[in-house]
C-alpha positions in Angstrom: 46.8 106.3 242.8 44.2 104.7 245.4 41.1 105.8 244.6 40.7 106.8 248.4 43.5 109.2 247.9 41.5 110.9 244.6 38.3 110.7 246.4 40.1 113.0 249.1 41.7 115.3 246.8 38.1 116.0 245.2 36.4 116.7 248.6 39.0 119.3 249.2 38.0 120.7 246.3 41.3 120.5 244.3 41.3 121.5 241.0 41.0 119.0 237.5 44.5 119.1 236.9 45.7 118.4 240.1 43.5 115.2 240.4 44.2 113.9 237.0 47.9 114.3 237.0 47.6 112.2 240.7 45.6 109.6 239.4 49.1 108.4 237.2 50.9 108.3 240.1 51.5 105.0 241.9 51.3 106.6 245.4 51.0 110.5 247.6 54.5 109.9 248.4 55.7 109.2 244.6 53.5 112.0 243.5 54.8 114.4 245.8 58.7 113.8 244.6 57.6 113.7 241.2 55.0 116.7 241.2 56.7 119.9 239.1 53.8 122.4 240.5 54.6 124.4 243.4 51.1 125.9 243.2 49.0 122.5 244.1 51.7 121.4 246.7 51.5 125.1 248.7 47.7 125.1 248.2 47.4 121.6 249.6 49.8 122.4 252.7 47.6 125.1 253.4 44.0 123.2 252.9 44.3 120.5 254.9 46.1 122.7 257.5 50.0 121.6 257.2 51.4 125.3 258.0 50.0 125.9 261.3 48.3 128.8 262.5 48.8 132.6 261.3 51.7 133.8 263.0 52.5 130.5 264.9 55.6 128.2 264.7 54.5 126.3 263.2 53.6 128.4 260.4 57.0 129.7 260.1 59.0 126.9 257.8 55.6 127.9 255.1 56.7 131.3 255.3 60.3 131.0 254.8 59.3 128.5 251.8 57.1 130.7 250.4 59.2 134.0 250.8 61.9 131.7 248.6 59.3 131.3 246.0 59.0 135.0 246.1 62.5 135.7 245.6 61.9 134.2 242.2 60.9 137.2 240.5 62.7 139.8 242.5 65.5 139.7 239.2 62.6 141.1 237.1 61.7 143.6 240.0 63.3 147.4 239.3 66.4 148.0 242.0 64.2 151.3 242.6 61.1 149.0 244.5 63.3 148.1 247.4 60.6 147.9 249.1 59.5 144.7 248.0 62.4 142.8 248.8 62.7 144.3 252.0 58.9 143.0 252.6 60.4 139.4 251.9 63.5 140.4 254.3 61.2 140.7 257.5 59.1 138.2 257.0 62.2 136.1 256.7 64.1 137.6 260.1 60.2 137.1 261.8 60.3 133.3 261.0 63.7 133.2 262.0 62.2 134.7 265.4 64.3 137.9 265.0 61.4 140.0 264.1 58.0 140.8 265.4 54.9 140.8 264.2 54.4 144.3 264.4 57.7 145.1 262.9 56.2 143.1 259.8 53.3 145.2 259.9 55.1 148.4 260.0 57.3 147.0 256.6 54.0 145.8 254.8 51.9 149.2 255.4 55.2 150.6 253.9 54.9 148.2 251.3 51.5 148.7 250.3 51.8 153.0 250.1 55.0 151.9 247.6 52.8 149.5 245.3 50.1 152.1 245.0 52.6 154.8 243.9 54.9 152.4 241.9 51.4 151.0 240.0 50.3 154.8 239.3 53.4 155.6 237.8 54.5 152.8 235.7 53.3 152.9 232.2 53.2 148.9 231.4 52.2 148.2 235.2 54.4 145.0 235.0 57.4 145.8 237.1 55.4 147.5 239.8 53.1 144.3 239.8 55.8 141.8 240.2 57.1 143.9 243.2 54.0 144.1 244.7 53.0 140.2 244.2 56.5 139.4 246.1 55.7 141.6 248.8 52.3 140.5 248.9 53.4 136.3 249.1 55.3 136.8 252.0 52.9 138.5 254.6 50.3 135.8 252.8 52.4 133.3 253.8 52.6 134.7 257.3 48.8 135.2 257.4 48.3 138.9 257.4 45.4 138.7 254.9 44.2 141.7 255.5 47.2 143.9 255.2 48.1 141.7 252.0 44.4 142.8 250.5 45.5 145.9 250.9 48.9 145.8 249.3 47.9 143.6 246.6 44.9 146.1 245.6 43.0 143.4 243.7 39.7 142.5 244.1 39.6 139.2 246.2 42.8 139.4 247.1 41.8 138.3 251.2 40.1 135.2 250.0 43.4 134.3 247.9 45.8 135.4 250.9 44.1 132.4 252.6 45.3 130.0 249.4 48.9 131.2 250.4 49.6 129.8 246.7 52.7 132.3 246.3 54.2 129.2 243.6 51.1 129.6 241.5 51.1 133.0 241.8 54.5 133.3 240.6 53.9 131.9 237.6 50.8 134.2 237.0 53.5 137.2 237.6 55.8 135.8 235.1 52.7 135.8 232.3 51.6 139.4 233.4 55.3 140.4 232.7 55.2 139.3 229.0 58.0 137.0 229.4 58.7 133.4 227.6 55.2 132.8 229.2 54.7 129.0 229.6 58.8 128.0 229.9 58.5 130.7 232.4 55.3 129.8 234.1 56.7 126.1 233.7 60.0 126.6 234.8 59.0 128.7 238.4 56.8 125.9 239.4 58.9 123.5 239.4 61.4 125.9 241.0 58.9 126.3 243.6 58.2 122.9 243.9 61.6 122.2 244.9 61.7 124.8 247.4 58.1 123.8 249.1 59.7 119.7 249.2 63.0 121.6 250.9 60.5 122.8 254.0 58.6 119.7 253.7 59.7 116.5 252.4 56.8 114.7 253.0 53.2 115.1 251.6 50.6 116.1 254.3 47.4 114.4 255.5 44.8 114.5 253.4 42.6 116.1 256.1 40.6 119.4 255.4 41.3 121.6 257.9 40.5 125.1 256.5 37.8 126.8 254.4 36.9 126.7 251.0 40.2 128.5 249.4 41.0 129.8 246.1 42.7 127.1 244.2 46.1 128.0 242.1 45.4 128.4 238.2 46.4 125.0 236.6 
């Protein structure tokens, strides 16, 4: 990889990882067909400013991409937290532009009053915290950090909305879950990573355009 390129990646603050798995690629474009972690592709769309404003069109191909990445886990989610998936559903029929914003808002305050009462009343915590995290990626996604704080119920949860790293988080869901961690954490990044080259095929400018943002785990 140029060393222009790495010098970039490092004053976006990516993390170690990221920057030494680059520097054994030939060039951006070979290591974005190549790359197997969803996380650093999301989180790199998002730093240097790829998916648009909150709420704008050009934001909406991020959201539909990242609601897919959601949809991941929903098969470990319990039938009974509907709600989840039908927090993925409207953010889906917004960037389709059949939804409003406020209709989302009315489905994520429902959301959020769900994930409290699911997280109080399941034992191991793990099923209510996969529905929430798939709830929380797509109003994320959408920008609604604030209402995803909230639903998330995690300390710092508004400074990771801005990451919009649902891939990277999906993984960290999977671990949480107590299933086949790495093959799992391995196997739903590169499923994400698919999903984010589906919505973009192309890797973005390596122009910061947003804040300091929390970078996903490995």
């Amino acid at each position: 990889m140029n060393k222009e390129i790495l010098a970039r990646l490092k004053r976006l603050d990516a993390c170690s990882p990221a920057i030494e798995w680059a520097a054994t690629q030939p060039d951006r474009e070979t290591a974005w067909q190549n790359c197997t972690h969803g996380g650093w592709m999301a989180w790199i769309i998002h730093r240097v400013g790829a998916n648009g404003e909150p709420w704008s069109e050009e934001r909406k191909p991020f959201v539909l991409a990242m609601c897919k990445c959601a949809r991941l886990v929903q098969k470990y989610v319990p039938k009974s937290e509907k709600w989840s998936m039908e927090c993925i559903q409207m953010h889906e029929t917004w960037a389709c532009g059949e939804a409003t914003v406020e209709q989302c808002q009315i489905v994520m305050e429902a959301a959020k009053a769900a994930g409290w009462a699911a997280e109080a009343a399941e034992a191991a915590g793990w099923a209510a915290k996969a529905a929430r995290w798939a709830a929380r990626w797509a109003a994320e996604a959408a920008g609604w950090a604030a209402k995803a704080a909230g639903a998330a119920g995690v300390a710092g949860a508004a400074e990771a909305a801005e990451a919009a790293g649902a891939a990277g988080w999906a993984a960290e869901a999977a671990e949480a879950a107590g299933w086949a961690a790495e093959a799992a954490r391995t196997k739903i990044l590169s499923q994400c990573a698919d999903i984010v080259r589906e919505y973009y095929p192309d890797p973005p400018e390596l122009k910061r355009k947003t804040k300091n943002i929390k970078k996903p785990n490995g």
